[in-house]
C-alpha positions in Angstrom: 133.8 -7.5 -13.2 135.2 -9.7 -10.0 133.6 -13.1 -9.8 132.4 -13.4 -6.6 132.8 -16.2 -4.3 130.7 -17.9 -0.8 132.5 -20.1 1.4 131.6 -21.4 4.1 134.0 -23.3 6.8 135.8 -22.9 10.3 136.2 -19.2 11.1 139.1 -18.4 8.2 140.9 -16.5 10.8 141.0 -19.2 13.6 143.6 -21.4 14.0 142.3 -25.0 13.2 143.6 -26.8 10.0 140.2 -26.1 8.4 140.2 -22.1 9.1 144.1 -22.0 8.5 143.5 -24.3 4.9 140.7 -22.2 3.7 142.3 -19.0 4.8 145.2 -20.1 1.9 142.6 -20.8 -0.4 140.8 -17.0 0.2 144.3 -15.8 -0.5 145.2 -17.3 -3.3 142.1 -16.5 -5.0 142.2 -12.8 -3.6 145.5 -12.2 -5.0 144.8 -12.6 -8.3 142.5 -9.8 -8.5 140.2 -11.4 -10.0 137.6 -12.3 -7.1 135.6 -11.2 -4.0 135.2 -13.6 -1.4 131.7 -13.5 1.4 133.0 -15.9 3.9 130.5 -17.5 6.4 132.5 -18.1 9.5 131.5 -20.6 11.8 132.7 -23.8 14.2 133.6 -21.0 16.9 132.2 -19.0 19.9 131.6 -15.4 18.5 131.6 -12.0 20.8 129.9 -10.0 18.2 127.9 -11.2 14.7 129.1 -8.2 12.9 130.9 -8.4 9.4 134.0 -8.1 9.2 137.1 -6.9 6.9 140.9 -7.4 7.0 143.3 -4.8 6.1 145.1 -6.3 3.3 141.8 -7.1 1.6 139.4 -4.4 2.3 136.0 -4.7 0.3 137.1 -7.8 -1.3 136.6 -10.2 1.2 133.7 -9.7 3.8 133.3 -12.1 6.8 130.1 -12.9 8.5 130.7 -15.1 12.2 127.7 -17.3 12.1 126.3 -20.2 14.8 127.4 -23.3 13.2 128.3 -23.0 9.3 125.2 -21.3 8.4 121.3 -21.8 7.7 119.3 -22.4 4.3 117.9 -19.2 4.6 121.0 -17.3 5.0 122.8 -19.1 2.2 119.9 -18.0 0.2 119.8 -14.3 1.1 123.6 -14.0 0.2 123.6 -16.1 -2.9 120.6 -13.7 -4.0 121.6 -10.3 -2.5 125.3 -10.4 -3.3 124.8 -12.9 -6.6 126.9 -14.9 -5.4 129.0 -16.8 -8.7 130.2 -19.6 -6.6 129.6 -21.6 -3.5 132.8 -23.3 -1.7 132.3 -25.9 1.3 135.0 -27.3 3.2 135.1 -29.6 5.9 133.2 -33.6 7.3 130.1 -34.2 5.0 128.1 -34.7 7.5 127.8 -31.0 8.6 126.9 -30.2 5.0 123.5 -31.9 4.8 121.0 -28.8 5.4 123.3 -27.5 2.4 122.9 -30.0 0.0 119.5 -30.2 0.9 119.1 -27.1 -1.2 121.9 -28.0 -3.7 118.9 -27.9 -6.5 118.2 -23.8 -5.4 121.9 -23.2 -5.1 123.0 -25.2 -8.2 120.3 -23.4 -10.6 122.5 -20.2 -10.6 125.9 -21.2 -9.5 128.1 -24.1 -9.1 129.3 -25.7 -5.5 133.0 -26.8 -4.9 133.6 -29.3 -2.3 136.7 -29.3 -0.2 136.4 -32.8 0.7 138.0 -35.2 3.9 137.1 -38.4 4.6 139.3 -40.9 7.0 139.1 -44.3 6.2 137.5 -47.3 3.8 135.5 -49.2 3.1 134.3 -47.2 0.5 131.8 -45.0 1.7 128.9 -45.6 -0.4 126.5 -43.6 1.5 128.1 -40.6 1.1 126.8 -41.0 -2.7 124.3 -38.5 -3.1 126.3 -36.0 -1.0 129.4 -36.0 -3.9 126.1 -36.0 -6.3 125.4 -32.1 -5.2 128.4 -30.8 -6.1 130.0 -29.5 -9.3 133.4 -30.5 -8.5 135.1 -32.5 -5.5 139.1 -31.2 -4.3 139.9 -33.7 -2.4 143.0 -33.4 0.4 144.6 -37.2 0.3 145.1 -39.9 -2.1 142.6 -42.3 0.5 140.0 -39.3 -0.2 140.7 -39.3 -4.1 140.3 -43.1 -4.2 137.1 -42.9 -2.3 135.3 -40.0 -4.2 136.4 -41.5 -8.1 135.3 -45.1 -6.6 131.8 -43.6 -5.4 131.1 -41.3 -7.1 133.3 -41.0 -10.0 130.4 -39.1 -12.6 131.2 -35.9 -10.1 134.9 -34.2 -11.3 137.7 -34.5 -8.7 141.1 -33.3 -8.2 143.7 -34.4 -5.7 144.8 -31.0 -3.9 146.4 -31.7 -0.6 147.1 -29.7 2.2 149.6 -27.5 2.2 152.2 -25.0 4.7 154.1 -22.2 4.6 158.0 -23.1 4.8 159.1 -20.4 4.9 156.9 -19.5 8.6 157.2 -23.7 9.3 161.0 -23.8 8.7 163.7 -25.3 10.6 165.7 -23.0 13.4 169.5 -23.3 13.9 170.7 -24.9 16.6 171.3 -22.3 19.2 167.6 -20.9 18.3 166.5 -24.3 19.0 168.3 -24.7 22.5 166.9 -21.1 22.9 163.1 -22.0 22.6 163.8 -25.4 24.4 165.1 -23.4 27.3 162.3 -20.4 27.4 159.7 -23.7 27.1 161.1 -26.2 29.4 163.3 -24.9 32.2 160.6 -24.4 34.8 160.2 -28.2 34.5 163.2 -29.1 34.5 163.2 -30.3 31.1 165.2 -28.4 28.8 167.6 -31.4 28.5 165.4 -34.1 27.9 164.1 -35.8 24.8 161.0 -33.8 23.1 157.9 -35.1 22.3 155.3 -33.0 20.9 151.9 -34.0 20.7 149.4 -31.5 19.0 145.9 -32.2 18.2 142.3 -31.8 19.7 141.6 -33.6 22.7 139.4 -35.9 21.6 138.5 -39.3 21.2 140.0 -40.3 17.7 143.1 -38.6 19.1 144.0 -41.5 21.4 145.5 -38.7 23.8 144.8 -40.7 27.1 146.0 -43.9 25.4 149.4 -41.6 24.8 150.1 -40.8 28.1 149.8 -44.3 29.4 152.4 -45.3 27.1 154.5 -42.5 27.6 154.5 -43.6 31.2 155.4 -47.1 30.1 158.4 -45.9 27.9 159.8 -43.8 30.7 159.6 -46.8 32.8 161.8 -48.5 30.4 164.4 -45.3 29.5 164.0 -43.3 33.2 162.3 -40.2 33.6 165.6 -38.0 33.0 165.1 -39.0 29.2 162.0 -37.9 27.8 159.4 -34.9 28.2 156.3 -34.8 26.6 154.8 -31.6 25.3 150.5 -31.6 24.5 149.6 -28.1 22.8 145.9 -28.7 23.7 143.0 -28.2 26.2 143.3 -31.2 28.9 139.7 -31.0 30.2 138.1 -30.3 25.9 134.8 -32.0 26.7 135.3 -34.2 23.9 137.9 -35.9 25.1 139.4 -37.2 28.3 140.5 -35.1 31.4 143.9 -35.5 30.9 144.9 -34.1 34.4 143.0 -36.4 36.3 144.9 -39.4 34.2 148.7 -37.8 35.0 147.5 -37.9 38.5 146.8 -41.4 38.2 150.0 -42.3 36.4 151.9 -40.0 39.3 153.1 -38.1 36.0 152.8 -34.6 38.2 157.0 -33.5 38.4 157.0 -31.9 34.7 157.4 -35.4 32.7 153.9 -34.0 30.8 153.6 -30.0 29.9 150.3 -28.7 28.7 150.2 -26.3 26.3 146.7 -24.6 25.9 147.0 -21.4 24.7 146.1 -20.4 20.6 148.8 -19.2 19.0 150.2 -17.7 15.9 151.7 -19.6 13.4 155.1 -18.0 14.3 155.1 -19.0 17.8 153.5 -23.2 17.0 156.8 -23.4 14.5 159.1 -22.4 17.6 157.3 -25.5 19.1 157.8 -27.7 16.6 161.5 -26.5 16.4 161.9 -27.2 20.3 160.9 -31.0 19.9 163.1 -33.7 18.6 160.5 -35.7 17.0 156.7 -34.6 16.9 153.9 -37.6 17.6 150.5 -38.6 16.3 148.8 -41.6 17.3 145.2 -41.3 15.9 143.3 -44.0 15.1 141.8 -42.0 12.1 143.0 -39.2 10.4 141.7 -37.4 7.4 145.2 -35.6 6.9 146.9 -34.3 10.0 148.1 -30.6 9.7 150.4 -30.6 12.5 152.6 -33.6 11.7 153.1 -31.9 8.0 153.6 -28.6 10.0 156.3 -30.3 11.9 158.0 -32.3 8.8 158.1 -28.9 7.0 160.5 -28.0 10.5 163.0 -30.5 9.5 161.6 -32.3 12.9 160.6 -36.1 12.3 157.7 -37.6 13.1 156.1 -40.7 14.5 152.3 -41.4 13.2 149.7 -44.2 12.3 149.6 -45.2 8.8 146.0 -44.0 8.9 144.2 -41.4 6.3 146.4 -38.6 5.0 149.3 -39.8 7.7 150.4 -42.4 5.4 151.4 -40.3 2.9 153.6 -37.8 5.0 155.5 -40.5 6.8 156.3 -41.7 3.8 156.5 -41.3 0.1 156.5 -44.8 -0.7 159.7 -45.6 -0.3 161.6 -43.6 2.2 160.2 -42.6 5.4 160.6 -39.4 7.4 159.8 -40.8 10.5 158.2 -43.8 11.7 154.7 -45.3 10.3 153.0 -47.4 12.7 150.5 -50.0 11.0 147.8 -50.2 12.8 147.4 -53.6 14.9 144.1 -53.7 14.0 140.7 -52.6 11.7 137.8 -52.3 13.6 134.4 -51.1 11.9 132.6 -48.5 13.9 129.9 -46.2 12.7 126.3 -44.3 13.9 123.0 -44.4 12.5 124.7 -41.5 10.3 127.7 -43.1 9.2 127.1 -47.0 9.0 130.7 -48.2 8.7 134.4 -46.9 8.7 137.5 -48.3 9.7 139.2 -47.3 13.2 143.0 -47.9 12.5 143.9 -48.6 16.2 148.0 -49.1 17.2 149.3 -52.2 19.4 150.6 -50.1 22.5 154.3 -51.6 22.9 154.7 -50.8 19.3 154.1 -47.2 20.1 156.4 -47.3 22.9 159.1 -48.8 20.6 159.1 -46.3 18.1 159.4 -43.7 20.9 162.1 -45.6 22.5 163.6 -46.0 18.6 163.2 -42.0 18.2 164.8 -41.4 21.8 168.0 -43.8 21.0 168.5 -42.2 17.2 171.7 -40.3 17.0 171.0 -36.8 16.9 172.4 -36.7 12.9 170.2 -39.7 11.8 167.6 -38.0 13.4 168.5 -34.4 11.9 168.6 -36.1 8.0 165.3 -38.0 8.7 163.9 -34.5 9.2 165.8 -32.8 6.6 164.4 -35.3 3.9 161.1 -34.9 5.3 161.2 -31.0 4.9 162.4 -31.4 1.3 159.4 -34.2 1.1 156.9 -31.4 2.0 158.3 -28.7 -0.1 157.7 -30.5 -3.3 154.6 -32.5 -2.6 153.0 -30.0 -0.3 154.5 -26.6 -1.1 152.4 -23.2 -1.4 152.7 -22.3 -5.1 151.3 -25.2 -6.2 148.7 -25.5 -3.9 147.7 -21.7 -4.9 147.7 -22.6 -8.3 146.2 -25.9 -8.0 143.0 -23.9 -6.4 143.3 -21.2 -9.3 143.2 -23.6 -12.0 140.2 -25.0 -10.5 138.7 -22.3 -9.8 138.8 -20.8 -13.2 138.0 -24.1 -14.7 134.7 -24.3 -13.5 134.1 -20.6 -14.1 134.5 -21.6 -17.3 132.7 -24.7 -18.0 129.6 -24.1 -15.7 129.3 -20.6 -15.7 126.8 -18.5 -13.4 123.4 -17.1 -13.3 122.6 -16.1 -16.8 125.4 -18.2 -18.3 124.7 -21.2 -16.0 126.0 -24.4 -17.9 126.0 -28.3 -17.4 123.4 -28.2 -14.6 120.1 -29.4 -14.8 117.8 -30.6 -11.6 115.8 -33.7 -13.9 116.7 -36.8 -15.1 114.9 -39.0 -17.7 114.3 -42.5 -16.6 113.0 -45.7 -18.7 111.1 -47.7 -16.4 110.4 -51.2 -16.7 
């Protein structure tokens, strides 16, 4: 009999590092033949609320689209109807608190696993009672291990970082790479230029209008025949800035900036990494950062805040595979839902240094920088053992929790002496 699985997440078909990262862990699990997988798919506009199946997987993995990630009531109808053997979350905590509201229903029968990101310290001590309602904690950096042992460290955790495909991310010959550069940039006028890549949301945290007025700065101080800069993302995203309106302000409007806003495969975003000579990140928090490990596992260097799970794919601790940019300075932010965290913002001519740095590399210190930091993804963040890092977990708690009728470890009281 298959153990069967609920997760709920980003849409595990769409394309953002939360879909892509939980699509691998669907996988992983489905090819062992052991599990079926009902996948509540949320974070995304839907055309229909039909359930879904792919062809590789027929009856063994059924999606439902869903507003948001789900209600109580739903979660409750599924874990019942389909009895369900384990619950798996991924994503912030705080869109997870109408879950664990109902951890005690939910944990009676069957255990919860908690894909876990958090950005920045100070330790998080509110969070608490959210690692309290799960069973285990897999946690995607070493600044999200530290905080989860530290705050909550009764709950069992398990470093298992992100992970890519090298052999889709991988790096493209030279003449493939003039090739893509050409099919790209030529309409601009930019195919012989320096390549920046920039891809992210367009949002706040993102610093992408604080990017392009440095950009504009460095080109000042190199010329405007030097350097292009590519942004795979949606210029007018209402959570960020309208990035138009601020290239019309710099007079950046003769190709110097390229939007790129269309989705795309996985095949086609490694031909952009391959175009670019050194891929860019300048967020001011950052629980991990798919794209820069994307672009590291395309032999294509990378400049990026030593912020979150950044840190550790700029460096290994003691070579780097790019540039890491300490942040000029800490400030504490939060909301009446998150008190305090750290906001890791960069000193602007330090930014445009370590472009200017990247731009004035010779082309072979720049090709073994990204060479070392493929090699530095396919043995700290390789597929095999991120597949059988979420097996072994997996099967772990199967066995020491159990489900339904051979339910162990959890119980909803606790005795108390009081004084």
């Amino acid at each position: 009999m298959k153990k069967k699985i609920l997760t709920l997440s980003d849409h595990p078909l769409s394309p953002s590092g939360v879909g892509t990262q939980t699509r691998y862990v669907i996988d992983a699990l489905l090819n062992t033949g052991d599990y079926q997988v009902v996948s509540l798919a949320g974070a995304i506009k839907h055309q229909n609320y039909q359930p879904v199946k792919t062809e590789q997987h027929g009856d063994d993995w059924v999606i439902h689209p869903v507003d948001g990630y789900g209600t109580q009531d739903l979660v409750r109808s599924i874990v019942r109807t389909e009895k369900i053997d384990m619950v798996w979350i991924m994503t912030d905590p705080r869109f997870w608190g109408w879950l664990w509201e109902i951890d005690d229903e939910i944990r009676a029968v069957c255990p919860i696993v908690y894909y876990h990101v958090w950005d920045n310290y100070p330790y998080p001590t509110y969070n608490r009672n959210n690692y309290l309602s799960n069973d285990a904690i897999a946690t995607i950096s070493k600044v999200t291990d530290d905080i989860v042992k530290t705050v909550a460290p009764e709950v069992e955790s398990v470093y298992i970082p992100h992970a890519v495909d090298s052999e889709i991310f991988k790096p493209a010959d030279i003449q493939e790479r003039r090739e893509y550069k050409r099919q790209s940039l030529s309409s601009a006028g930019n195919q012989d230029k320096f390549v920046f890549f920039w891809n992210n949301r367009n949002a706040r945290r993102k610093q992408s209008g604080s990017l392009l007025f440095w950009f504009k700065e460095l080109l000042e101080d190199i010329g405007k025949e030097k350097a292009c800069l590519v942004m795979h993302t949606d210029p007018y995203d209402v959570h960020g800035q309208d990035l138009s309106a601020i290239l019309q302000n710099l007079g950046l409007t003769n190709g110097e900036v390229m939007f790129s806003t269309q989705k795309l495969p996985s095949q086609e975003l490694a031909k952009m990494y391959n175009m670019a000579d050194c891929t860019i990140n300048v967020s001011d928090a950052e629980g991990f950062g798919l794209a820069t490990l994307e672009s590291l596992s395309c032999a294509t260097p990378i400049i990026a805040t030593m912020t979150g799970g950044l840190q550790e794919q700029v460096t290994d601790g003691k070579d780097f595979f790019g540039i890491g940019l300490e942040p000029a300075s800490k400030a504490i932010i939060g909301s009446q839902e998150i008190p305090w965290i750290y906001e890791d913002r960069l000193n602007g001519p330090e930014v445009i240094n370590a472009m200017k740095e990247m731009v004035e590399m010779s082309p072979e210190d720049r090709e073994a920088l990204g060479e070392a930091g493929r090699k530095h993804v396919q043995e700290n963040y390789n597929f095999k053992d991120f597949n059988e890092s979420w097996v072994a977990l997996v099967e772990k708690i199967m066995k020491e929790h159990g489900s339904w009728e051979e339910r162990k470890k959890y119980q909803n009281w606790t005795l108390e002496e009081l004084s």
